[in-house]
C-alpha positions in Angstrom: 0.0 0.0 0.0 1.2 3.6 -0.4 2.8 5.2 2.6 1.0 7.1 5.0 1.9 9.1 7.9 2.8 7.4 10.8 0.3 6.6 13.5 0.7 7.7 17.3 -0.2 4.8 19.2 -1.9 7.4 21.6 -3.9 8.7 18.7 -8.0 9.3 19.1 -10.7 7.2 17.3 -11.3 9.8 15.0 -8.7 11.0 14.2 -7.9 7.2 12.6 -7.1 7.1 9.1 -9.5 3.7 8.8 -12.0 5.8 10.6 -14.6 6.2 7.9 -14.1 1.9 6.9 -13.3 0.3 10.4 -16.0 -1.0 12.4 -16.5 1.9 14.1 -17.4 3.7 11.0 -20.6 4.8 11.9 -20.4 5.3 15.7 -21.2 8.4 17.6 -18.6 10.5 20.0 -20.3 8.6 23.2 -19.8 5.4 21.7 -16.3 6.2 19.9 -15.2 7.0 24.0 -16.8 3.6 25.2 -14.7 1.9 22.4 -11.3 4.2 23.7 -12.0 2.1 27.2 -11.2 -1.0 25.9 -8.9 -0.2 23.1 -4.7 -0.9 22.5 -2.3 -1.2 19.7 -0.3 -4.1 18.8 2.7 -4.2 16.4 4.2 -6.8 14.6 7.1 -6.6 11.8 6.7 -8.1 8.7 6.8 -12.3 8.4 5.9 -12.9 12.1 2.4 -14.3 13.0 0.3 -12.3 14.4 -2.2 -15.6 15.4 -2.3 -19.1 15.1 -5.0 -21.4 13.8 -7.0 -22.6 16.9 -5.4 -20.3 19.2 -7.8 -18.7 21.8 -8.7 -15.2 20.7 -8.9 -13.0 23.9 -9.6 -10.3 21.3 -10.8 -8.6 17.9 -9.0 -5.8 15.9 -8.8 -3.9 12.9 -5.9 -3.7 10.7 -4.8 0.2 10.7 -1.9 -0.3 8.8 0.1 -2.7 6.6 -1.4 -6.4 5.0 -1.2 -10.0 6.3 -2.6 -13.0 4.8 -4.7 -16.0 6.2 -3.6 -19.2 6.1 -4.8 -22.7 6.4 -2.9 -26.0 7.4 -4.2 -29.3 5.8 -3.3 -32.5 7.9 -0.5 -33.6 5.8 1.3 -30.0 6.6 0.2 -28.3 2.8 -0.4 -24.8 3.9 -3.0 -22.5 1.8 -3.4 -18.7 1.5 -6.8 -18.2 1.8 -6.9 -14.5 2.2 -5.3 -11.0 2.6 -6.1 -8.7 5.3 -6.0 -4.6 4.2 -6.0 -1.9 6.4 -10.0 -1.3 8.4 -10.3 -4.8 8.0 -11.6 -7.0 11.1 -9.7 -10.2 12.9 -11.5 -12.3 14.7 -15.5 -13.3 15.2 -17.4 -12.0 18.4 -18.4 -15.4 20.0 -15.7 -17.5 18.5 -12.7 -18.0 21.2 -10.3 -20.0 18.8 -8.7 -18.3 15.5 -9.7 -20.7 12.2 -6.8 -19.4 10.4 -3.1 -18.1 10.5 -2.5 -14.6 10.4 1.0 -13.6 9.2 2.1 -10.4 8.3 3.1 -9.6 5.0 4.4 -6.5 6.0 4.9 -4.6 8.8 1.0 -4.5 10.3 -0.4 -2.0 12.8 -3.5 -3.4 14.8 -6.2 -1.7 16.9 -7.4 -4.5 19.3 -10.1 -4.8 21.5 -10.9 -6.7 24.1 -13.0 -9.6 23.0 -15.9 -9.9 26.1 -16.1 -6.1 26.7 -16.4 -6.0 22.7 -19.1 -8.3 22.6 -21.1 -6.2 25.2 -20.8 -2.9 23.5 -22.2 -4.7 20.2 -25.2 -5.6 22.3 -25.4 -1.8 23.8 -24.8 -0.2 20.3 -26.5 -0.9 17.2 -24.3 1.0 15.1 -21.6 -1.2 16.0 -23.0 -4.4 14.9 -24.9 -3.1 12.1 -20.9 -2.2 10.3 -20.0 -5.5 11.4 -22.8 -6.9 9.3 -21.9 -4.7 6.5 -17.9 -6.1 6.7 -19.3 -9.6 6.8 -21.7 -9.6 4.0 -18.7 -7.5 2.1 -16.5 -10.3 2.9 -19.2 -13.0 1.7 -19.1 -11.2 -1.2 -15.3 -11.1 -1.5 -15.4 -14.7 -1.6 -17.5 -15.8 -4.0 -15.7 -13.3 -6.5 -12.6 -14.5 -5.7 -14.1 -18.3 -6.3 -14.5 -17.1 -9.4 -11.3 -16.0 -10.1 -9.2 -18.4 -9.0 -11.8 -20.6 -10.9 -12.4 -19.4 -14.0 -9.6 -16.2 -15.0 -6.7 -16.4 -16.6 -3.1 -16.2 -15.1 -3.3 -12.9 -16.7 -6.3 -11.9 -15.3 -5.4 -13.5 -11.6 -2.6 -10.8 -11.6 -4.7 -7.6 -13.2 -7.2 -9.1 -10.4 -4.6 -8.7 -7.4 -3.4 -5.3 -8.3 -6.8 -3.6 -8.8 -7.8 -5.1 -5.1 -5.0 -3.6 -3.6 -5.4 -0.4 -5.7 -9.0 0.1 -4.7 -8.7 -0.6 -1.4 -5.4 2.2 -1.4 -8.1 4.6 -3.5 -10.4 3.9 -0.9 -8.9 4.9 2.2 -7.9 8.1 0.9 -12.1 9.1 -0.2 -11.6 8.8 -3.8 -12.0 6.1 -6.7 -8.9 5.0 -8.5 -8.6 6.6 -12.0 -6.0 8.1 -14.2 -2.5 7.6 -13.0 -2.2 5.5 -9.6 0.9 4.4 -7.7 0.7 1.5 -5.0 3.0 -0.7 -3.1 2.3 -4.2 -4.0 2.4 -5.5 -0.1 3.1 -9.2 -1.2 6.1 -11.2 -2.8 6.1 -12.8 -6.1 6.0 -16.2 -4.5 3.5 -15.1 -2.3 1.3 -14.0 -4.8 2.0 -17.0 -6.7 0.6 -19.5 -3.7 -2.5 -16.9 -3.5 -3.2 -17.1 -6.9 -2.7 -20.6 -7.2 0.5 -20.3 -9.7 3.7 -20.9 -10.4 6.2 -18.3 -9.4 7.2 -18.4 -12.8 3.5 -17.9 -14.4 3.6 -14.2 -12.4 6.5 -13.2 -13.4 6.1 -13.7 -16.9 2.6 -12.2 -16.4 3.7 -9.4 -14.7 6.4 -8.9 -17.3 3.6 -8.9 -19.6 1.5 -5.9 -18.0 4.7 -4.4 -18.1 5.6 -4.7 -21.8 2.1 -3.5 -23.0 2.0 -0.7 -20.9 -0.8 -1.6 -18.7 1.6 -1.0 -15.7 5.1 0.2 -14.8 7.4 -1.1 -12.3 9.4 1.3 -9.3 11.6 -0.7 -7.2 11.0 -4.1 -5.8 7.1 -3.5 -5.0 5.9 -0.3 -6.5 3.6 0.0 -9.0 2.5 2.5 -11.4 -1.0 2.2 -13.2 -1.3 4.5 -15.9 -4.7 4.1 -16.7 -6.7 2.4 -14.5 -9.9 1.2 -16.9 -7.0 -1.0 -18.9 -6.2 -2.6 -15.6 -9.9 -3.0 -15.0 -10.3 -4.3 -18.7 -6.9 -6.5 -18.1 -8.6 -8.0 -15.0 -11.9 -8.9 -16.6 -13.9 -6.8 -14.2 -17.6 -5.1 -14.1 -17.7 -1.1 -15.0 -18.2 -0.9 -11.2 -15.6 -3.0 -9.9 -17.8 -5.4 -8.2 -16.6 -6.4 -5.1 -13.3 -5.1 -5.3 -14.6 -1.7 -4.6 
């Protein structure tokens, strides 16, 4: 993801910069200061895990900076990327106490944790709380029957295109304002990372990406930065809806 300013561990709900996505989105003062209560940073540099599958969660967060992915371990030790975590996204499920999945960060990741019982209770005291978390969810729901689809059904070419534009939205997003024209991100995974996402060969996205390159679709800065000149040929490149469909 681009680079933001860096956050004060001391700093106030709303002055957040996942404020207006988080989970606390659509709370009032009163309720942002019931929420400070039982709030507290955690840090964690980039390749350490942040939770284990089955671990007991003692708490729920929201990524405020930084990406980490979910993993899942099959009995014979094959590990799976399932899914990425972007900042204002939420770990955890009120009335779940063990994880499901791995949560490793792909790069250095920020977390605003709460408290998982005194969480639980402020859901039941505030609407406006629980309604967001609906939202999230049904977003999420959504998230993953799209990317059924593409890992199903798009090409490698379109896998990558895919990737980019998520991560390019989400960036968009976060500063109030829809990609378009000339966009520069920070791809926040590896080639062989995205390669086990995407279900490809480390080869297969490097010759892909390569590819994007050569026709002009993108333009490469460094070891993770990306340039998108024109973001409707990504969106073509990807195979996407006018509006982006879930990756809005």
């Amino acid at each position: 993801m681009t680079q933001h300013q860096p956050f004060r561990l001391t700093q106030d709900c709303g002055d957040c910069p996942i404020r207006h996505r988080a989970v606390c989105a659509r709370c009032e003062p009163d309720e942002l200061a019931r929420l400070e209560e039982i709030k507290y940073y955690r840090t964690f540099e980039a390749g350490q895990t942040l939770i284990w599958a089955g671990d007991r969660m003692d708490f729920v967060a929201s990524v405020v900076t930084g990406v980490a992915t979910l993993t899942q371990t099959m009995e014979d030790g094959r590990t799976q990327m399932v899914g990425l975590l972007l900042p204002s996204d939420f770990v955890g499920r009120p009335g779940r106490e063990r994880a499901p999945y791995n949560v490793i960060a792909a790069t250095d990741v920020l977390m605003c944790c709460f408290r998982r019982k005194p969480f639980e209770e402020l859901m039941r005291l505030t609407p406006h709380i629980s309604q967001r978390l609906l939202e999230m969810t049904l977003d999420e729901l959504d998230a993953a029957r799209e990317w059924m689809l593409l890992l199903g059904r798009k090409t490698a070419r379109e896998k990558i295109a895919s990737l980019i534009a998520i991560v390019a939205r989400r960036d968009q997003a976060l500063r109030l304002r829809a990609p378009s024209g000339r966009t520069v991100i920070d791809l926040p995974l590896t080639r062989e990372a995205m390669a086990d996402y995407l279900g490809l060969t480390l080869e297969t996205v490097s010759r892909q990406i390569s590819a994007l390159k050569r026709d002009g679709v993108i333009e490469l800065q460094g070891m993770r930065s990306i340039v998108i000149p024109d973001f409707r040929a990504l969106q073509d490149e990807a195979g996407d809806d006018a509006d982006g469909g879930f990756l809005a």
